[in-house]
N, C-alpha and C positions, 0 to 999 in steps of 0.2 A: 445199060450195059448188057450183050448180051452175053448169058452163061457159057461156060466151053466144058467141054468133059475133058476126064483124066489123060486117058488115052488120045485127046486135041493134043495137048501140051507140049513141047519141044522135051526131048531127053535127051542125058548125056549117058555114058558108063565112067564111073568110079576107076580109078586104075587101080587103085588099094584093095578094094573087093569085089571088082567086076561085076557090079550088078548096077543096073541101070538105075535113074533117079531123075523126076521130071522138075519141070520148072518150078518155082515157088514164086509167090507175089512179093516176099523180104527179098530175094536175090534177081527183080525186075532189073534194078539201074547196073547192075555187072554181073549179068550170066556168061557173056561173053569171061569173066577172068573164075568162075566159080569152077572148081577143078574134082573138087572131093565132094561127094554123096553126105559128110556127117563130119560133125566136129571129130567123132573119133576116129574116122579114117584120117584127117589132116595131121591128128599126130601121128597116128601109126608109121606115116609116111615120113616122119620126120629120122624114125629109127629108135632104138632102144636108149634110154638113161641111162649114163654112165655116170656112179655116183661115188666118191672120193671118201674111203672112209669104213 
Protein backbone atom coordinates (compact mmCIF):
# COMPACT_ATOMS: atom_id res chain seq x y z
CA UNK A 1 0.00 0.00 0.00
CA UNK A 2 1.14 3.00 -0.84
CA UNK A 3 1.64 5.98 1.91
CA UNK A 4 -0.32 9.23 1.26
CA UNK A 5 0.34 12.40 3.22
CA UNK A 6 -1.76 14.59 5.32
CA UNK A 7 -2.30 17.20 3.24
CA UNK A 8 -3.39 13.96 0.13
CA UNK A 9 -6.34 13.36 2.33
CA UNK A 10 -10.00 14.52 1.65
CA UNK A 11 -11.24 17.29 4.13
CA UNK A 12 -14.21 18.55 5.52
CA UNK A 13 -14.98 21.91 7.82
CA UNK A 14 -16.75 21.21 11.14
CA UNK A 15 -19.90 23.51 11.21
CA UNK A 16 -19.68 23.76 14.98
CA UNK A 17 -16.05 25.24 14.96
CA UNK A 18 -15.25 25.81 11.44
CA UNK A 19 -12.14 24.41 11.25
CA UNK A 20 -11.16 21.89 8.98
CA UNK A 21 -10.56 18.14 9.72
CA UNK A 22 -9.21 15.38 7.22
CA UNK A 23 -10.07 11.95 6.69
CA UNK A 24 -9.48 9.15 9.29
CA UNK A 25 -9.08 5.29 8.44
CA UNK A 26 -12.05 4.52 11.63
CA UNK A 27 -14.56 7.03 9.49
CA UNK A 28 -13.38 5.06 5.85
CA UNK A 29 -16.98 3.14 5.44
CA UNK A 30 -19.05 6.55 6.20
CA UNK A 31 -17.26 9.83 5.59
CA UNK A 32 -19.80 10.59 3.22
CA UNK A 33 -22.44 10.90 6.78
CA UNK A 34 -19.31 12.15 9.12
CA UNK A 35 -20.40 15.73 9.87
CA UNK A 36 -18.48 16.90 13.11
CA UNK A 37 -14.59 17.20 13.35
CA UNK A 38 -14.92 15.69 17.30
CA UNK A 39 -17.20 13.83 19.64
CA UNK A 40 -17.27 17.30 21.32
CA UNK A 41 -18.58 19.26 18.58
CA UNK A 42 -21.42 16.56 17.97
CA UNK A 43 -22.81 17.55 21.26
CA UNK A 44 -22.26 21.00 21.18
CA UNK A 45 -24.42 20.86 18.36
CA UNK A 46 -27.03 19.16 19.91
CA UNK A 47 -27.46 22.45 22.31
CA UNK A 48 -27.39 23.16 25.93
CA UNK A 49 -28.84 20.60 29.01
CA UNK A 50 -31.86 21.44 30.33
CA UNK A 51 -31.85 19.95 33.57
CA UNK A 52 -35.21 19.62 35.92
CA UNK A 53 -34.35 20.32 39.23
Amino acid sequence: MKMRRKSDLPRKLCPVCDRPFAWRRKWARDWQRVIYCSERCRRAQRGPKTGAG
